[in-house]
C-alpha positions as MATLAB code, in Angstrom:
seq = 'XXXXXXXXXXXXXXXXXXXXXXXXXXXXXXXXXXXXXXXXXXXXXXXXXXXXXXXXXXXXXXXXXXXXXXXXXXXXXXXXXXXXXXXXXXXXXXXXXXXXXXXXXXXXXXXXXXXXXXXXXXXXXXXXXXXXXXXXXXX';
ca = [
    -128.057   18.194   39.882;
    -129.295   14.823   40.174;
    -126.521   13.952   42.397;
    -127.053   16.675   44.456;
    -130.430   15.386   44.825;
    -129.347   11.724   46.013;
    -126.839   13.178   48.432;
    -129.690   15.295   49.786;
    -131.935   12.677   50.141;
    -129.456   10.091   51.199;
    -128.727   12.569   53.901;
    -132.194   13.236   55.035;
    -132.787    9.726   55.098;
    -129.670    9.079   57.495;
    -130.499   12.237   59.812;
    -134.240   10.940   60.320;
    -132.774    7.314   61.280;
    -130.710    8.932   63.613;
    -133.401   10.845   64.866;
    -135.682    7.807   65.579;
    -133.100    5.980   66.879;
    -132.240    8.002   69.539;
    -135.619    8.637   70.340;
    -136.372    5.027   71.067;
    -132.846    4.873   72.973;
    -134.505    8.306   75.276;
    -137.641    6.092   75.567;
    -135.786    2.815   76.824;
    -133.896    5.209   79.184;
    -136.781    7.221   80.608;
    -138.077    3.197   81.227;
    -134.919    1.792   82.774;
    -134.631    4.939   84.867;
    -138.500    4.188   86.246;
    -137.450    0.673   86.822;
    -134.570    1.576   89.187;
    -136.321    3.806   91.064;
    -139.007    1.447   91.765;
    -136.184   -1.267   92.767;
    -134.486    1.121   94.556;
    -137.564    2.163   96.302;
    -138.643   -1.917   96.793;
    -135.644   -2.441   98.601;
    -135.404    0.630  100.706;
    -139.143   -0.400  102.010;
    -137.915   -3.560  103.031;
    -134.827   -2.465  104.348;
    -136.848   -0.073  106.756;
    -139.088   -3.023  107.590;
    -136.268   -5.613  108.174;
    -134.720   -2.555  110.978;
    -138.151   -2.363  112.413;
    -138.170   -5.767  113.199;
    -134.630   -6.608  114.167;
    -134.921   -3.610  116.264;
    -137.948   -5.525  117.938;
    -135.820   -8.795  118.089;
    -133.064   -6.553  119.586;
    -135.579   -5.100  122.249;
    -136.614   -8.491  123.484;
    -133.589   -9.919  124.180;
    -132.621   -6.529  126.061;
    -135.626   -7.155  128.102;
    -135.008  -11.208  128.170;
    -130.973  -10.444  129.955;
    -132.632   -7.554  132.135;
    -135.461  -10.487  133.527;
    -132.643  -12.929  133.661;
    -130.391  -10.708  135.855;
    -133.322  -10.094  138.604;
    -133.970  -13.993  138.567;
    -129.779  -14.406  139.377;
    -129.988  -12.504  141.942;
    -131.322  -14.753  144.485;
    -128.739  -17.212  143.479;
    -125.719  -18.571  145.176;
    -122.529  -16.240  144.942;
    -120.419  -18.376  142.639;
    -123.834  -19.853  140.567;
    -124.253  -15.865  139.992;
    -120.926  -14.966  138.860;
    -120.877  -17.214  136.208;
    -124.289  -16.510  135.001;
    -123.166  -12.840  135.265;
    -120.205  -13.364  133.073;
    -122.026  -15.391  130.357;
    -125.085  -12.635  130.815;
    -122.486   -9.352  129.955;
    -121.328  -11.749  127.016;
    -124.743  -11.893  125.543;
    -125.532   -8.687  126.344;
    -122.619   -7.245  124.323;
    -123.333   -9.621  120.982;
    -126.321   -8.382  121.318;
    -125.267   -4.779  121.577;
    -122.361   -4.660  118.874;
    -125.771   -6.191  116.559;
    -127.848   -3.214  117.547;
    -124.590   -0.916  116.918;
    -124.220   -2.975  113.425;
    -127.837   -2.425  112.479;
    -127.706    1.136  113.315;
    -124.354    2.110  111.495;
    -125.019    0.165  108.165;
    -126.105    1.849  104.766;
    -126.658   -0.143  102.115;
    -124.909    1.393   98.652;
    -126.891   -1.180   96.858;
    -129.298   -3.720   96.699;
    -126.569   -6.118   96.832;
    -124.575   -5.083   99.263;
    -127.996   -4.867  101.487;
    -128.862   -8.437  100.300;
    -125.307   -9.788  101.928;
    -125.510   -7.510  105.182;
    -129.546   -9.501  105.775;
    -128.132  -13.136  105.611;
    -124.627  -12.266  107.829;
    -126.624  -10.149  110.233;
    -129.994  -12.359  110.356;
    -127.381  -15.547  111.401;
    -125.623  -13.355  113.748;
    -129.091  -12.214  115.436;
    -130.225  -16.273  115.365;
    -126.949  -17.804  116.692;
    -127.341  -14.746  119.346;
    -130.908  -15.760  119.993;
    -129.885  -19.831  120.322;
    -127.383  -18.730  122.819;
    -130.019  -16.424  124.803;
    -132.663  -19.688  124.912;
    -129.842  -22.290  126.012;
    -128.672  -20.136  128.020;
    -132.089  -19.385  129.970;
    -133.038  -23.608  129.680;
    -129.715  -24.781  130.633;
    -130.295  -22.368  133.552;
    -133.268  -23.398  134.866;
    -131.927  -26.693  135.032;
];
């Protein structure tokens, strides 16, 4: 009987750790899972943001080429088929970046992280090449 007893109480004693621990694992869970939503939230905020603004970037240098072209076309015939050939070139960087931009979905944070510094060089080198291009130009 006594034994009985201990293995009872042994028992009850290992079922209520049990019980506690996985009740503090559900706790740390229902925690972690709040966490990642937030992040995941974070970073889908500031992934809309960062479109809205390369989208901007993207619209300006649209309207820069388009302001270009009607200034070229006073210009000597051979003057404006250069300018015309470097213009198209421009035009299509900067409409494979719009096409990038638009087609991109980020599986995770990472992965969105690594597309913003590629892409955000591509759109500066793209917006170097606009300026030179517009200076060198007006030279």
């Amino acid at each position: 009987m006594k034994n009985l007893k201990k293995v009872i109480t042994i028992s009850f004693m290992v079922i209520g750790v049990m019980l506690i621990g996985c009740f503090e694992n559900s706790e740390k869970s229902k925690q972690e899972t709040k966490d990642n939503i937030k992040e995941n939230e974070d970073y889908k905020l500031e992934m809309d943001e960062y479109r809205f603004r390369i989208t901007e970037q993207i619209t300006t240098n649209e309207n820069s080429i388009i302001a270009f072209r009607s200034r070229i076309a006073n210009q000597k015939k051979e003057a404006r088929a250069d300018y015309e050939k470097k213009i198209n070139e421009l035009n299509n960087k900067n409409t494979d970046l719009k096409m990038r931009l638009d087609a991109f979905n980020a599986e995770n944070k990472e992965s969105w992280e690594l597309f913003k510094v590629e892409f955000g060089r591509d759109m500066d080198e793209l917006g170097n090449a606009l300026h030179d291009f517009t200076i060198n130009s007006q030279k």
